[in-house]
Every structure is written in structure tokens, then in C-alpha cells.
C-alpha positions in Angstrom: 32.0 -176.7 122.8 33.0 -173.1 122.3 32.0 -173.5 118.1 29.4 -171.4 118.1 30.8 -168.9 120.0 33.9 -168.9 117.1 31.1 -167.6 114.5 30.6 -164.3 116.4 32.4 -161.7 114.5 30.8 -163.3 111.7 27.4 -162.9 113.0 28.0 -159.5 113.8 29.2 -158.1 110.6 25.8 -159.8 109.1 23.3 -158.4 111.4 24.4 -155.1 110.0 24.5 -155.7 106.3 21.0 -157.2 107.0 20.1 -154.0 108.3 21.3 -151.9 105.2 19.8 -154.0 102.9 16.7 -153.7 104.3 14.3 -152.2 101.3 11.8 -149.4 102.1 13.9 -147.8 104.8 11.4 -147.9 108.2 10.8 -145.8 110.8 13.1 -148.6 112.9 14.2 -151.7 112.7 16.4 -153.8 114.7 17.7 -157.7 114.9 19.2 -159.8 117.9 21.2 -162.4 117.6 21.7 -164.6 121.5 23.7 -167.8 121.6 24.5 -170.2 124.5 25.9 -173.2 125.1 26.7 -175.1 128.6 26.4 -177.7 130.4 24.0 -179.1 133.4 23.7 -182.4 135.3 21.0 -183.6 137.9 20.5 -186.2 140.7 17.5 -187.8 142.6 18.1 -189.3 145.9 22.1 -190.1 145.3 20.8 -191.3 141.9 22.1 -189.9 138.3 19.1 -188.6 136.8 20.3 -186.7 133.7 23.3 -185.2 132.2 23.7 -182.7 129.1 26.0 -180.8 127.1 24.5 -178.7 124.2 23.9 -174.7 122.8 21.5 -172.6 121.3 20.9 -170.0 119.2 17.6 -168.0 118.4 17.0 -164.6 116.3 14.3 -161.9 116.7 13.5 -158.9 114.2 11.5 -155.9 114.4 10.3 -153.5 112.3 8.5 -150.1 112.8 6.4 -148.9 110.3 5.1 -145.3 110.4 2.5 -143.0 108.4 1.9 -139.2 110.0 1.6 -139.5 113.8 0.5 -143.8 113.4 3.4 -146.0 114.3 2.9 -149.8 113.9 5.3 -152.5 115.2 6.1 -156.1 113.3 7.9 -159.0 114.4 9.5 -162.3 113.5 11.7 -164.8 115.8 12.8 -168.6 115.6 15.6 -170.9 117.1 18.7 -171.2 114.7 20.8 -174.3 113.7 24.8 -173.9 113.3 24.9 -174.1 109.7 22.3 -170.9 109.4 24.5 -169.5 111.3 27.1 -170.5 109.3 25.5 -168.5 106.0 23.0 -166.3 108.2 22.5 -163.8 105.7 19.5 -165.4 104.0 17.5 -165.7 107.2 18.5 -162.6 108.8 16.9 -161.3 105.2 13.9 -163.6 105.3 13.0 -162.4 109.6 13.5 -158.9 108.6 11.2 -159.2 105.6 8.4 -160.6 107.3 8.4 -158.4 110.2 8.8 -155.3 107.9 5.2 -156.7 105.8 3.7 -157.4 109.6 4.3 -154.1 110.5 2.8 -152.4 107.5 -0.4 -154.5 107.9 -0.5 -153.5 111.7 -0.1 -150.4 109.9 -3.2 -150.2 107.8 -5.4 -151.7 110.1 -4.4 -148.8 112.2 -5.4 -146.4 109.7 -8.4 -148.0 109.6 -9.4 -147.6 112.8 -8.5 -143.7 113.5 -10.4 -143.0 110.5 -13.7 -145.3 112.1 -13.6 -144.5 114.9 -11.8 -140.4 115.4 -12.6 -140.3 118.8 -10.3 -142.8 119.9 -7.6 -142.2 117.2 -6.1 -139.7 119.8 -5.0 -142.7 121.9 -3.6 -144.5 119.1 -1.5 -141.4 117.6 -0.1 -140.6 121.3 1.9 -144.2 120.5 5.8 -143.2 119.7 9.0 -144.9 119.6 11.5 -143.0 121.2 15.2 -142.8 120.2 18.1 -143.2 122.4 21.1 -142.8 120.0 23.7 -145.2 118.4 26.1 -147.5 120.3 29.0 -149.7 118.9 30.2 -151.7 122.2 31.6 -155.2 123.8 31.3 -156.2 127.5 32.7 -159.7 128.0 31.3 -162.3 130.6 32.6 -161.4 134.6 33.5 -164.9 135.8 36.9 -166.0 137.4 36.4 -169.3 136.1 35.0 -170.1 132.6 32.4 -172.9 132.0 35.0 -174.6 129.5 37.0 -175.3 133.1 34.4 -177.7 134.5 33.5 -180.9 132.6 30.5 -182.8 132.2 31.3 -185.9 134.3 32.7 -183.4 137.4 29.0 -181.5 137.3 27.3 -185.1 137.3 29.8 -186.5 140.1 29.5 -183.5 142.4 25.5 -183.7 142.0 25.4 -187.1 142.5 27.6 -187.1 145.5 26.2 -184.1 147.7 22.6 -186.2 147.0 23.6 -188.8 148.3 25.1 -187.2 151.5 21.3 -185.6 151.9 19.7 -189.2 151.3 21.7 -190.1 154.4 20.6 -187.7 156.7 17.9 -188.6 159.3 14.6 -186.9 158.3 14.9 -186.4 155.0 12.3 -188.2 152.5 13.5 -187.4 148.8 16.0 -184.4 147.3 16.5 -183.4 143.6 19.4 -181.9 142.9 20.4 -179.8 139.5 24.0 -177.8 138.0 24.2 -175.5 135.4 27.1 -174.0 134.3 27.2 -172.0 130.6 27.8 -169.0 128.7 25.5 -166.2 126.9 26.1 -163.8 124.1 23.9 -161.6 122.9 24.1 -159.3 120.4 21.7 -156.2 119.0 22.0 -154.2 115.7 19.4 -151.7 114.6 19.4 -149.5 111.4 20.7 -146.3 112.6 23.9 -148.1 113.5 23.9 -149.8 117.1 25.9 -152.8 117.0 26.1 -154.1 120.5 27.4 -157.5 122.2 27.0 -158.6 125.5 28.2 -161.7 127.3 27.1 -163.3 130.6 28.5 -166.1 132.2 25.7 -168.3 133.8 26.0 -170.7 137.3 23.2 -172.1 138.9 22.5 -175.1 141.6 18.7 -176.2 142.2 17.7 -178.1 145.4 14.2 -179.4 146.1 14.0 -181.4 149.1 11.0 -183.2 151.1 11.7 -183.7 154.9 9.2 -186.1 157.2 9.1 -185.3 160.9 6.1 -184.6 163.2 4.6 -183.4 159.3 5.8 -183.5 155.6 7.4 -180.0 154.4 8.8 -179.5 150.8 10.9 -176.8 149.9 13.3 -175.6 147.3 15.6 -172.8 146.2 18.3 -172.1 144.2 21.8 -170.3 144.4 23.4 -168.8 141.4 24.4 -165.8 139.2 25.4 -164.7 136.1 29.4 -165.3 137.3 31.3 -168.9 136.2 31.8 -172.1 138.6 33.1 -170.2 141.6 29.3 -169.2 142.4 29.2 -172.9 143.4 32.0 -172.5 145.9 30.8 -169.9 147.8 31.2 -166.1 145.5 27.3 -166.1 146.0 24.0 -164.5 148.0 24.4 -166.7 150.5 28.3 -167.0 150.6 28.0 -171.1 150.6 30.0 -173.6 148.6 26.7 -175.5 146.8 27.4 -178.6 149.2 26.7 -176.0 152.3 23.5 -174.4 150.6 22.1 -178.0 150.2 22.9 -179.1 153.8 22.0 -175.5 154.8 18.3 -176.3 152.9 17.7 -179.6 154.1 18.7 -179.0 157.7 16.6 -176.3 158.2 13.7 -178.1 156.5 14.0 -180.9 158.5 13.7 -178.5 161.4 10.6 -176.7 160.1 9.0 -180.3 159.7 9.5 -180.9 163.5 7.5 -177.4 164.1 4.1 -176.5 165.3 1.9 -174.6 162.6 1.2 -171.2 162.9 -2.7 -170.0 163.6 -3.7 -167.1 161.6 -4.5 -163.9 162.9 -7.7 -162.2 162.3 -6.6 -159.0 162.4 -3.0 -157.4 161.1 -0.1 -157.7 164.0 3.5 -156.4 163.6 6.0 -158.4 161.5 10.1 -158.5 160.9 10.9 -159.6 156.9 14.4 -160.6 156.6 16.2 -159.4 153.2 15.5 -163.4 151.7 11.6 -163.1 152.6 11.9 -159.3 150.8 13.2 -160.4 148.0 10.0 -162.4 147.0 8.0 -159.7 148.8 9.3 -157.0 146.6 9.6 -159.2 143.1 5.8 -159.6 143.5 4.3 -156.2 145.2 7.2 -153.8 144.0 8.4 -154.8 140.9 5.8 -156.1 138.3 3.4 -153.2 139.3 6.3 -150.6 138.3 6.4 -152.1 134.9 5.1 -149.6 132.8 3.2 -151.9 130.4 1.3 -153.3 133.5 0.2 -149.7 134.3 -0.5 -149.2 131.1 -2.7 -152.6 130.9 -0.8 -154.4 128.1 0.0 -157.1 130.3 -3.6 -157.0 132.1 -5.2 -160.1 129.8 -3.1 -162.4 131.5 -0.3 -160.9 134.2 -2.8 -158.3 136.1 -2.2 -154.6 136.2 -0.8 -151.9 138.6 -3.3 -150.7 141.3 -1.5 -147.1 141.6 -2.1 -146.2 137.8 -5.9 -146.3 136.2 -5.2 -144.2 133.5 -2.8 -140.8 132.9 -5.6 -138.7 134.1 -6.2 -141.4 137.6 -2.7 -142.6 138.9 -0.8 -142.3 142.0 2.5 -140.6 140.0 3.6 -137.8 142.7 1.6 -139.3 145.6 2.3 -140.8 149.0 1.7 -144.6 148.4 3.8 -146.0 151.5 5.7 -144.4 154.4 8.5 -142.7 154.4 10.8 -145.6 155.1 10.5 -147.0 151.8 12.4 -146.3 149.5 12.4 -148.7 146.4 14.1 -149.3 143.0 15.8 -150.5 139.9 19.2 -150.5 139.1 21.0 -153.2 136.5 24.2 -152.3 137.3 24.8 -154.3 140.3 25.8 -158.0 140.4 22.8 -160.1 140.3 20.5 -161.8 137.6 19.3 -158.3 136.1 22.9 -157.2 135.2 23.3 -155.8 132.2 24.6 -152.6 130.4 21.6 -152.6 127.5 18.6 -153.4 127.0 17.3 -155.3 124.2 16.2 -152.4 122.0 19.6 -151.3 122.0 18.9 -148.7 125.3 21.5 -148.0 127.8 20.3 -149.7 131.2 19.7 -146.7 133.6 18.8 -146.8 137.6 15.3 -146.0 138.3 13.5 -145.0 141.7 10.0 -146.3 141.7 9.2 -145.5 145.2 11.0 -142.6 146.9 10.3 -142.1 150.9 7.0 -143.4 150.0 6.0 -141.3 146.9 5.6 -143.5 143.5 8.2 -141.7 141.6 8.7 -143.9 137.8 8.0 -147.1 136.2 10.4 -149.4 134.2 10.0 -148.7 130.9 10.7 -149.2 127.2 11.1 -146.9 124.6 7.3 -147.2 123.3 6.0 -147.1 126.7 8.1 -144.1 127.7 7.0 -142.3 125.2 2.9 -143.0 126.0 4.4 -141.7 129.8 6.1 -138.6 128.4 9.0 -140.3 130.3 12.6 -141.2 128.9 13.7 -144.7 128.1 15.8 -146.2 131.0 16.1 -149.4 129.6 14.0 -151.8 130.8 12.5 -154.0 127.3 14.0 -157.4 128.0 13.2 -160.9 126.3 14.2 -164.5 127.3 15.5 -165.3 124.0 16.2 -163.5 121.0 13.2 -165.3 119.4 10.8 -163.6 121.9 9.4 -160.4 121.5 10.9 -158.2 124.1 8.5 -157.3 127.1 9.2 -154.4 129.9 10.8 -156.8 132.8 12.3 -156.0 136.1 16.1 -155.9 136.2 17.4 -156.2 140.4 14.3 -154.4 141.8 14.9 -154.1 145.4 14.0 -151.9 148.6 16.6 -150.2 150.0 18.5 -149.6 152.8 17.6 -147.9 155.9 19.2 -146.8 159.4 18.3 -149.1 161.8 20.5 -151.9 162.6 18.8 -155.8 162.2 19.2 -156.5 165.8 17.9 -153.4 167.1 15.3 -153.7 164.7 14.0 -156.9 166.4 15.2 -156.2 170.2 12.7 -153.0 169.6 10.0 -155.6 168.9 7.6 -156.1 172.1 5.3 -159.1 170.6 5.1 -160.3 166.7 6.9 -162.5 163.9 9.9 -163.0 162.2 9.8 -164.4 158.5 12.6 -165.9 157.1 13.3 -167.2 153.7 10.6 -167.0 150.5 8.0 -169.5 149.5 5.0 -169.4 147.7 3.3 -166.2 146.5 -0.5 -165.0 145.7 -1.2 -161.9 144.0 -4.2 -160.1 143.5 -4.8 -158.8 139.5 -3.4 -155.3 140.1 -1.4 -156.4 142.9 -3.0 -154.3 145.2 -3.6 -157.7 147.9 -1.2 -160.3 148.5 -0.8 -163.7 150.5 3.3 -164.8 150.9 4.5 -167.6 152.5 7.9 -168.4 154.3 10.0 -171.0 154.6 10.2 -170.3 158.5 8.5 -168.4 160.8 9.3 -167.7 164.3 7.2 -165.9 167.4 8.8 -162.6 168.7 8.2 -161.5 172.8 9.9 -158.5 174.0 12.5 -158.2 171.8 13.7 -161.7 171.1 12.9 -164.3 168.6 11.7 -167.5 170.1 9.6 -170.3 169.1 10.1 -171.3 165.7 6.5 -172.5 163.4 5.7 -173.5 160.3 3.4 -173.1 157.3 3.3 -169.2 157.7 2.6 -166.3 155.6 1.5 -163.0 155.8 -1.6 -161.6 154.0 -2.6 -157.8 153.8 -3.6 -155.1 151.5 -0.1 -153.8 149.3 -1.3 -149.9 150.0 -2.0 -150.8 153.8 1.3 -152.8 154.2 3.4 -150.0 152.4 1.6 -147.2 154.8 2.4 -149.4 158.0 6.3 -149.6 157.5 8.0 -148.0 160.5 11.5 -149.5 160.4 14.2 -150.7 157.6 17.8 -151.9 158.4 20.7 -151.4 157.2 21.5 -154.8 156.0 20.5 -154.7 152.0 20.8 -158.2 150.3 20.5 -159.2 146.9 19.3 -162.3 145.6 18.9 -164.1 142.6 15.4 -165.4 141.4 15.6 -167.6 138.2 12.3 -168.1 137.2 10.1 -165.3 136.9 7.3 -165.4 134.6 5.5 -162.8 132.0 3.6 -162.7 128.6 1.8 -164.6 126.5 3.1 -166.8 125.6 4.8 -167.4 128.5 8.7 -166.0 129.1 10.6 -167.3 132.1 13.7 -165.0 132.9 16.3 -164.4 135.5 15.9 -161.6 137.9 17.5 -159.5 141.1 15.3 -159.0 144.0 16.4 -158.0 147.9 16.8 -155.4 150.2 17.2 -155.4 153.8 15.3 -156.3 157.1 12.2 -154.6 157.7 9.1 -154.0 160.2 5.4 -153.5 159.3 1.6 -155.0 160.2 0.3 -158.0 158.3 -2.1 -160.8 159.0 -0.4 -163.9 159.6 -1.9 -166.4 157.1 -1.4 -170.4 158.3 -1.5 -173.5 155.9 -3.7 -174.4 158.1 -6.7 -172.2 158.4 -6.8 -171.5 161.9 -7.7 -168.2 163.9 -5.4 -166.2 166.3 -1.9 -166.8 166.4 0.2 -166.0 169.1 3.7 -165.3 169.1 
């Protein structure tokens, strides 16, 4: 391993010439180059299932085309072997080429249209492409220890073995367990100059378990970061070597299966989140409705919309959405999946407020989108590969921090539930009603938590949950979600969700079906 990595300079100095050479100078183009190789091992039930060692390497080019006020985008991707990347100038050539002809036949058909139909051409010409300016820099992988330290048959062995330590325990019906350890660069040149690389070490441990006691419960999770092997001894978001994350996991499930399930409530009582629940909570109700090409209905044939934004003239922009105790945003500067220092159109990566004390302040944007908004790129157009087209994605979208401490949060509690740990989700279209699911879920009576249940949710209406927020701790916690979904087709990336405790009225929704709960 490591040989692809070698041809990186070489790489670099071709994206650009590609660029130069590029005939019929457009209105922007730009090419991404991402490599990775690593290394991953699994185990079923103390059993080897699967080891692997390999890399990757995928390209992506766009071109914009423009005429007057019309813009019009083009783009080609596809996975690369090591000898194109060996002589990549030819290919670079060939996906520049045939995004720059895509774009000028986006182009025409656009003219076509404004001059049918001048009515609607003012929607169409309001579509920019805004610049950000020209960046030449390197930011190496943060890791302590590289991937190149651990070997194959060590990943397999340490799989195999913590499996079989869960196989052994009392309660516990089947686990699958999975590693990951690798290395991603990335790297961005456009034709006014950029010429960007970016590395990211990658760690991650997957445990699925099924655990048979009074019922059958199923759960999984993962631990991980974009950090080298010492996320699997303990530098993670829940500060346990992988062994004690598994044990942690099937222990707890095992105790869940043992539980009585929650009854529903028919009508919205008062519930405690903890900063693992939140993170799902706010990945799903926070963070794809502030993606601007959600409010803007790009994404609405197949991922839903945003129910604060109709349309520029009917939004909730400047307007109390929740209470004042929520606060919520963007920022992909801090340690988590949605690290990083650029986007993948070459835009620095910028902290955004979406929510602020309850007033929907900005969306996550790119630097089309931005322009639609009359807002400034912050960085937010990310793909899962480089042969993807880009899509606006949350980065580490979290709620954060208040002033009240956890336990007083909780001892201040008369009657209600505590939620601990993420699930399942169900969103509505805009995201405006939602149905989450814990892992547990416990009873709270005058200010201490007490009987622990299982199969619980809570259900309620996003603007109607946001508005009934009355307390938010201190505690703020990231955590790392590795498979969230977007597009058409479909793109599966690694993101930052969290915050701290929190208090508010939902429904409790049961697996179960049945009426009034009690705590």
C-alpha cells in the first residue's frame, strides 16, 4: 500500500495543465481528483467473515457554460485505475471535454426555454455562480497513528476476538462486527488557479448485535472519526477502546431486551434528550432542512423539502421558528466526520448559524445556491466521491450549548422520559413531522430517572417541538454518523451531529401501538 498515494504531486501538476488546456475558456471549470486506500476486516459470531486490503481512485469535472445572464452546468465522473493515473493527462482531457459539450447543450436548451416561455426566464437568469477567490494549499491527515501501522491480520484478529468474547455472554443471540482503518486525499483545481489538497485519515468500528431476553432487540452503532487507529483505543465520542464500545452495546441491549415496552401517549408529555439521542434528532429535523437546495426544492423529487422556506417571497428567513433556547448550527472546523477546511468547489468551509435563539437565521449553501439566496458561499457543496456530482450536505450540524447543568436539568423534571441513544428515524417530506426512536428509554417521577422501557420514540410536529424547548445543558457532544444518505443516485457520506441535553413535549411513540404511557 501507500503506491497511489506516491503519484500525488504528479496528479496535481496534471489537474492544472488540464485546466489550461482546456479550449473555449468557460465561465468555470473545475476537476477533483480523491484517492484512498485502507484496510477493513469483519467477524460474525467469533467467526472470520471477511478481510480486505485495497484503494481507490475516482475523478469528477465540471464545466460552466454561460451566455448574457444564462448559466448552464456540465458534468463528467468515473472511478480510475493506477495506470490512468499513472499518464492521467488524456482522461483528465477526455472528463473535461465532455462536461464542457454537456454544459453548452444545458446551455441551449436554456435559451430555448427563456425565449418560449419569457415569463419564467426571470427564474432561470436569477441562476449565478458565485466566486470565492483562488487558493493554493495542503492540510495533511490529523492522526497519531497512520493506517500503514496496523496490519491486515491484527484488524481481522482483534475483530474476531472481541466477537467471540460477545458470543459468550449470556443473552446475546448473534453480533457482527466490522474495522476500517484508511487514508483519503483529495484534491481540487479549478481554472482561475485553486489548486487544493486535503488529507483525512479514516477509523471506524461497526457493531450490530441481537440480544434474546423476555423479547428480541437488535441494535447497532458505530464509533469512529476521521483520526488513525487510536479512535479504536479510546480518542473517540464515547471515550471507549472499541472492545469497551462493543461490550458497552451488547450489555445494554441485553438489558433493554429484559425491559417492559413503553405505551404511547396520546397526547405530547415532557421529555429529556441526551446529546447521543440529539444527534439523530438534529441530523434529521435540523440539518437537511437548512440545506439550501432542499429549501430551494432541488432535492424535493426524492429527499423532501424544508417546511420553513416555500419560496423567497413565503419563508420563515428572520422569523421565530423555536424558542429561545435553541440555538443551532454548522461549523466544519471541529473534530468530527464533517471536518474539513474546503469544500468541494474549491470554497473555504465557514461556520453557519441556522437557528439563532429560535429565529432561522441561514442555510448551508453552495456557491450556485448562494447566489439564488443573495447569500455568500460558506462552503457547504460536498460529494462522496470525486466521481459524484457535488450536492449541498451538512458538515457537524449540531444544537448548541446551554446553561443548565444535565442533572439539574432532570432533578427539575416532576413526571416524563428520558431518551438515550439514537435509533430509527421517520421524516415527514419537508421535515416538518417526525417519529425517532431510542435505544433506551426510561420513566422520570419528581426528578429522578427510574424504570427503564423499551421500544420508545417520540413523535411530534418539528415547529411544535422547536416552540416547546424550555431547557438545554451545558454538556455539548459530538458524534459521528457514517451513513447519511442524499441524491439521486444515491450518495452515502460521513457526517457530525450532537449537542447537548435537552427538555421539551413530545408524544411518546411505542413499537408497540399502545395508548397512554406512564412514566
Amino acid at each position: 500500500m501507500g503506491q497511489i498515494f506516491e503519484l500525488t504531486e504528479h496528479v496535481k501538476e496534471e489537474t492544472a495543465t488540464a485546466l489550461k488546456k482546456l479550449g473555449q475558456r468557460p465561465f468555470h471549470a473545475d476537476l477533483r481528483v480523491e484517492l484512498f486506500e485502507g484496510k477493513g476486516a469483519s467477524a460474525l459470531n467469533g467467526t472470520p467473515k471477511g478481510a480486505e486490503e485495497d484503494y481507490s481512485a475516482t475523478i469528477g469535472a465540471r464545466v460552466y457554460s454561460s451566455y448574457g445572464k444564462l448559466i448552464a452546468s456540465g458534468f463528467s465522473g468515473s472511478i480510475l485505475g493506477l495506470k490512468e493515473l499513472e499518464k492521467p493527462s488524456k482522461v483528465f482531457r477526455e472528463h473535461l471535454q465532455l462536461a464542457a459539450r454537456l454544459s453548452r447543450h444545458n446551455l441551449e436548451n436554456k435559451k430555448k426555454f427563456v425565449k418560449k416561455h419569457p415569463i419564467l426566464a426571470q427564474g432561470v437568469e436569477k441562476i449565478v455562480f458565485e466566486k470565492t477567490g483562488v487558493f493554493r494549499e495542503t492540510h495533511k491527515a490529523q492522526c497519531k497513528k497512520s493506517h500503514e501501522d496496523v496490519s491486515l491480520e491484527e484488524i481481522l484478529k482483534r475483530a474476531e476476538k472481541n466477537s467471540k468474547s460477545l458470543a459468550a455472554k449470556n443473552g446475546i443471540a448473534s453480533n457482527q462486527l466490522a474495522l476500517v482503518v484508511g487514508e483519503k486525499r483529495k484534491i481540487f483545481a479549478d481554472a482561475a488557479g485553486s489548486l487544493i489538497e486535503q488529507d483525512f485519515a479514516l477509523t471506524e468500528g461497526f457493531i450490530y448485535v441481537a440480544a434474546k431476553g423476555k423479547s428480541m432487540e437488535t441494535y447497532y452503532d458505530t464509533l469512529g472519526n476521521y483520526r488513525g487507529p487510536e479512535v479504536l483505543d479510546g480518542e473517540n465520542e464515547f471515550g471507549k477502546t472499541f472492545e469497551e464500545f462493543t461490550e458497552f452495546i451488547a450489555d445494554g441491549t441485553i438489558e433493554v431486551s429484559n425491559a417492559p415496552a413503553v405505551k404511547g401517549t396520546g397526547k405530547p408529555v415532557t421529555v429529556v434528550t441526551d446529546p447521543w439521542f440529539n444527534a439523530l434528532l438534529c441530523h434529521e429535523i435540523m440539518g437537511h432542512p437548512s440545506e439550501a437546495d432542499r429549501a430551494l426544492k432541488r432535492e424535493g423529487a426524492w429527499a423532501g423539502r424544508a417546511w420553513w422556506y416555500s419560496s423567497p417571497l413565503n419563508n420563515m428567513l428572520g422569523k421565530q421558528v423555536a424558542s429561545e433556547e435553541l440555538t443551532v448550527f454548522s461549523d466544519p472546523a471541529l473534530e468530527a466526520y464533517g471536518q474539513y477546511r474546503f469544500d468541494d468547489e474549491g470554497t473555504p468551509a465557514k461556520k453557519v448559524v441556522h437557528i439563532k435563539n429560535g429565529v432561522l437565521d441561514n442555510f448551508l449553501n453552495s456557491r450556485e445556491t448562494a447566489g439564488i439566496l443573495g447569500a455568500q458561499p460558506n462552503g457547504g457543496m460536498r460529494a462522496m466521491s470525486a466521481e459524484h456530482v457535488p450536492l449541498v450536505r451538512m458538515n457537524n450540524t449540531a444544537i448548541a450549548p446551554g446553561k443548565w447543568k444535565k442533572d439539574e436539568l432532570i432533578s427539575d423534571t416532576k413526571e416524563g422520559f428520558y431518551l438515550v441513544g439514537q435509533k430509527t428515524p421517520s421524516i415527514g417530506e419537508t421535515r416538518q413531522n417526525f417519529k425517532i426512536t431510542c435505544w433506551k428509554i426510561y420513566g422520570i417521577k419528581n426528578g429522578e430517572v427510574g424504570q427503564l422501557y423499551r421500544q420508545g420514540g417520540i413523535t411530534s410536529d418539528s415547529h411544535v417541538f422547536f416552540r416547546s424547548i424550555d431547557a438545554v445543558a451545558d454538556d455539548f457532544k459530538l458524534f459521528n454518523i457514517p451513513n447519511c444518505g442524499k441524491g439521486t443516485p444515491m450518495q452515502t457520506m460521513r457526517v457530525g451531529n450532537g449537542g447537548p441535553h435537552l427538555r421539551a413535549k413530545a408524544r411518546i411513540s411505542s413499537g408497540h401501538g399502545e395508548p397512554e404511557a406512564s412514566a
